[in-house]
C-alpha positions in Angstrom: 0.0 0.0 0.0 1.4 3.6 -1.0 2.5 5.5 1.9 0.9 9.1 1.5 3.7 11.9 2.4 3.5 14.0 5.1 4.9 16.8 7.3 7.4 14.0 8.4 8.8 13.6 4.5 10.3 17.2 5.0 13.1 15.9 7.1 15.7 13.2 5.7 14.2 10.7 8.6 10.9 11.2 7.2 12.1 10.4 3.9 14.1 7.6 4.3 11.0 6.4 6.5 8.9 6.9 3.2 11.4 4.7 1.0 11.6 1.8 3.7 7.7 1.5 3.6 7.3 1.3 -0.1 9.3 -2.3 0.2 6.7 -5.0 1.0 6.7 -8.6 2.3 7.6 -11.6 -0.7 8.5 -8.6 -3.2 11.9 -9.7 -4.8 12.6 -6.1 -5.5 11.7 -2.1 -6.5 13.0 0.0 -9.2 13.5 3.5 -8.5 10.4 4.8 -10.5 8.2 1.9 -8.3 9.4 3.1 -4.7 8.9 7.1 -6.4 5.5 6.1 -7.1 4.2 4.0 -3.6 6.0 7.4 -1.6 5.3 10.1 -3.3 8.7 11.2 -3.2 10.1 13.1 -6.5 12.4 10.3 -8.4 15.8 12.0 -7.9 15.1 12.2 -4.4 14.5 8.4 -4.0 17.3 8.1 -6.3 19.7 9.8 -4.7 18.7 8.6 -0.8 18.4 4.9 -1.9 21.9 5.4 -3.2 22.8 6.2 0.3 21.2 3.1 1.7 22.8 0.9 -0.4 26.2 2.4 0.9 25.1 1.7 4.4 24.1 -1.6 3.7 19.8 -1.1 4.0 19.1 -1.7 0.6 20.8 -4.2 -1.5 21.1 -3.3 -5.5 19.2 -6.5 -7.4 19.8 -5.6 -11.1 17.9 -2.4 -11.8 15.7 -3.4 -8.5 16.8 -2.8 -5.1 15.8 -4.9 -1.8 16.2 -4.6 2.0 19.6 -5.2 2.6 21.3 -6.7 5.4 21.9 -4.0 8.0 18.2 -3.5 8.7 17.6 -7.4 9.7 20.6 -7.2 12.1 19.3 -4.2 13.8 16.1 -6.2 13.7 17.7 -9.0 15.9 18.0 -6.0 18.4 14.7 -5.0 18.8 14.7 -7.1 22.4 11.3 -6.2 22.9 9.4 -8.4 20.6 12.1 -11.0 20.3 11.9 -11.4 24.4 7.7 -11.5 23.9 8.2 -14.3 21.1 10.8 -16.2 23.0 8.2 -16.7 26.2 5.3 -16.8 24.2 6.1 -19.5 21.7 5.5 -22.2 23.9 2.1 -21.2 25.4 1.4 -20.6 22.2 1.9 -24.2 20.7 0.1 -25.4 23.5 -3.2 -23.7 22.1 -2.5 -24.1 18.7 -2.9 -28.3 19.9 -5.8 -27.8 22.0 -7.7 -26.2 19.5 -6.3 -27.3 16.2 -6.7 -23.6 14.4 -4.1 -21.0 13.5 -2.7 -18.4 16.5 -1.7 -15.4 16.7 0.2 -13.0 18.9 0.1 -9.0 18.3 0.7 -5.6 19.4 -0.3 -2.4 19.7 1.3 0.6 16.9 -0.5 4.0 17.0 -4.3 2.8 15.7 -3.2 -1.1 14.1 -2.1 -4.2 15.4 1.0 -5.3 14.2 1.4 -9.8 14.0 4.4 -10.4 15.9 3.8 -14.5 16.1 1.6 -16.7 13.9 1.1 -20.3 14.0 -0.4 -22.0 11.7 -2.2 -25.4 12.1 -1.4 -28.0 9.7 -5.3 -28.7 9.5 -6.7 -25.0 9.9 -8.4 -23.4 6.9 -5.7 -20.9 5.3 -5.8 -17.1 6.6 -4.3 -14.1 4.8 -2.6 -12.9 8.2 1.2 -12.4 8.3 4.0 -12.1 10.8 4.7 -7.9 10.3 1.5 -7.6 8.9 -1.0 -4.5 10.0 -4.6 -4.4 10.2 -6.9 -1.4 11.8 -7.8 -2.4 15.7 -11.1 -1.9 15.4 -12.0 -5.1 12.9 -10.2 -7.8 14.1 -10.4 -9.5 17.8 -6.8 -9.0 18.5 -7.3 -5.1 17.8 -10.3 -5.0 19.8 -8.6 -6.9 22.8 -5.9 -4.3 22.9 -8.1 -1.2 22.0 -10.4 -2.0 25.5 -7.1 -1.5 27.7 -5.5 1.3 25.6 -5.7 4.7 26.8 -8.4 6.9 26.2 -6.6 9.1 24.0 -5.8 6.0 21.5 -9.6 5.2 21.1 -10.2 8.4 20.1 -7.5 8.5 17.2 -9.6 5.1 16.2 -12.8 6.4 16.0 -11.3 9.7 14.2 -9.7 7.7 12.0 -13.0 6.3 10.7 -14.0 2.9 11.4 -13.4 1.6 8.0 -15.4 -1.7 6.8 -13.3 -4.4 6.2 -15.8 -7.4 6.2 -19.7 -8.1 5.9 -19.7 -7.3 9.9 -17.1 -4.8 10.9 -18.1 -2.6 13.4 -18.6 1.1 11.9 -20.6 2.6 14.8 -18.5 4.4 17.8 -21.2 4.0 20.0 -21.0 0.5 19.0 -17.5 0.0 19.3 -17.2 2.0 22.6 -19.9 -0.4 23.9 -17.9 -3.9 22.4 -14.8 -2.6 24.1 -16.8 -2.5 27.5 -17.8 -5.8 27.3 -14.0 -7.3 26.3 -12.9 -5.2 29.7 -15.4 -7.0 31.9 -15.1 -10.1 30.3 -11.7 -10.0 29.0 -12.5 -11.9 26.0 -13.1 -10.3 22.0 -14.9 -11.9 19.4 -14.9 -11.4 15.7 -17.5 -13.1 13.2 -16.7 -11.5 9.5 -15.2 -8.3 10.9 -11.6 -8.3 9.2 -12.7 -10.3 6.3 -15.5 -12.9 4.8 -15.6 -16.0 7.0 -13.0 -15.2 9.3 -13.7 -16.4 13.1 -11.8 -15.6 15.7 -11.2 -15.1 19.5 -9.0 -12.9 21.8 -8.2 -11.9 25.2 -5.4 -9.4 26.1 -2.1 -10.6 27.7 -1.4 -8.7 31.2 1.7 -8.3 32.5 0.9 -10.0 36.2 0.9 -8.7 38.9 0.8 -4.8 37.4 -2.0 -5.9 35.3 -0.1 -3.5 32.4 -1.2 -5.1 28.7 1.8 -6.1 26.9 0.4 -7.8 24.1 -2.8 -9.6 22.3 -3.2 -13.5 21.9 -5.5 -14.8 19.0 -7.0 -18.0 17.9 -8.8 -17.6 14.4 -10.2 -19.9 11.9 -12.9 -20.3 9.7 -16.7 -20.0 10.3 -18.0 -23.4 10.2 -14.6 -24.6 12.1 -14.7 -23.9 15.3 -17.3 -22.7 18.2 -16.2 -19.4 19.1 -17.3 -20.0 22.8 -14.9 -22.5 23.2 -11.8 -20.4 21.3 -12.7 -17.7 23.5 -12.0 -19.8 26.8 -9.0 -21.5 25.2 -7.5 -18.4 24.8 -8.3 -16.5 27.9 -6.4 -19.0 29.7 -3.9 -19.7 27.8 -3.3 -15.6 28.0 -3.5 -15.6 31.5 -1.0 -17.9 31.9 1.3 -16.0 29.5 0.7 -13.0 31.7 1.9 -14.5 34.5 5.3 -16.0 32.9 5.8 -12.5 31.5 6.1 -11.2 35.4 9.1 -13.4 35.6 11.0 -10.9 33.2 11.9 -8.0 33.6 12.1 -6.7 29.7 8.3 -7.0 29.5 7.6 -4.8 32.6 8.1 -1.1 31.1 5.5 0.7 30.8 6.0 1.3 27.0 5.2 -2.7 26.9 1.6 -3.5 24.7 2.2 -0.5 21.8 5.3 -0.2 19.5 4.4 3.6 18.4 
């Protein structure tokens, strides 16, 4: 998806920022007028900074394409935050992907969109178009609604002034609606989505939080199919297995900053 500019494209960190989010997941490369076109950068800018990267090492020259180089997955192994959350979650994680034989997921919290940190894919769960590094807005998926009720008030409202945009036959596109769904996850700690993110997607989530501070560091997901699985039974699968999480996650101290449950 093109990145519109902004005020932020004025400095050389929004710029570069620009050319970094033009390159996309399974692409095996972007020519200059390509990455021009998805940042609305003038061509002899891009040209001239994606020169630069290459000689840094964060883009990698592939004919008359160039791809992420290098240098930006080592400073990715040093992001501790969501490589300490995968680490301790992975396990917990497996666990519920056997008990309920569908696909899960773990996310987190960036400005108004969840990012997929974890997924795990059952070998007999109906395909899904989510991805690890994938984005999708909070307010039409489970996951996003999980970590929208314990977000600050301040983040629902950039939500809702966002525009709740439709994404499937059931997405929520009512505030007063929304505000009232994300009550309900708070008392119950449990989300549900039925055709909110997408045709025939079914899914459960419950928030993961950080005992004893109670500080939400992250979502935990089980999704499927509708026709595959009750979404009662998701829905206690994965508020347990997130309580659980929540409680191994007070044994380190890397998951206990208040930053913890939002990258942004």
């Amino acid at each position: 998806m093109p990145i519109a500019p902004s005020v932020a494209a004025r400095s050389m960190i929004g710029r570069v920022s620009l050319i970094m989010g033009a390159f996309q997941l399974g692409e095996s490369g972007l020519g200059i007028t390509e990455i021009s076109r998805r940042s609305g950068l003038a061509k002899a800018t891009v040209s001239r900074i994606v020169h630069e990267l290459v000689e840094h090492g964060f883009l990698e020259p592939c004919g008359r394409e160039f791809r992420v180089g290098l240098r930006f997955f080592e400073l990715g192994e040093q992001a501790s935050r969501p490589h300490e959350l995968r680490r301790l979650a992975l396990a917990s994680m497996s666990d519920l992907r056997r008990a309920t034989g569908q696909t899960v997921h773990l996310a987190v919290l960036d400005g108004t969109e969840v990012v997929y940190v974890v997924k795990l894919r059952s070998r007999d769960a109906p395909p899904l178009g989510s991805r690890v590094g994938g984005r999708l807005p909070t307010h039409a998926t489970a996951v996003g609604k999980a970590l929208l009720a314990f977000a600050d008030p301040a983040t629902v409202n950039r939500v809702v002034a966002g525009g709740l945009t439709r994404l499937g036959p059931r997405t929520i596109t009512d505030p007063a609606a929304l505000h009232r769904e994300l009550e309900r996850i708070r008392r119950e700690g449990v989300a549900y989505e039925t055709e909110e993110s997408g045709p025939t997607v079914l899914c459960a989530a419950a928030p993961v939080q950080h005992r004893p501070r109670g500080q939400v560091i992250a979502g935990l997901s089980v999704s499927t199919r509708v026709g595959h699985a009750d979404v009662a039974s998701l829905g206690l699968a994965v508020r347990t297995a997130a309580l659980a999480l929540g409680r191994q996650a007070a044994l380190l101290p890397a998951l206990a900053s208040e930053e913890w449950g939002r990258i942004g």
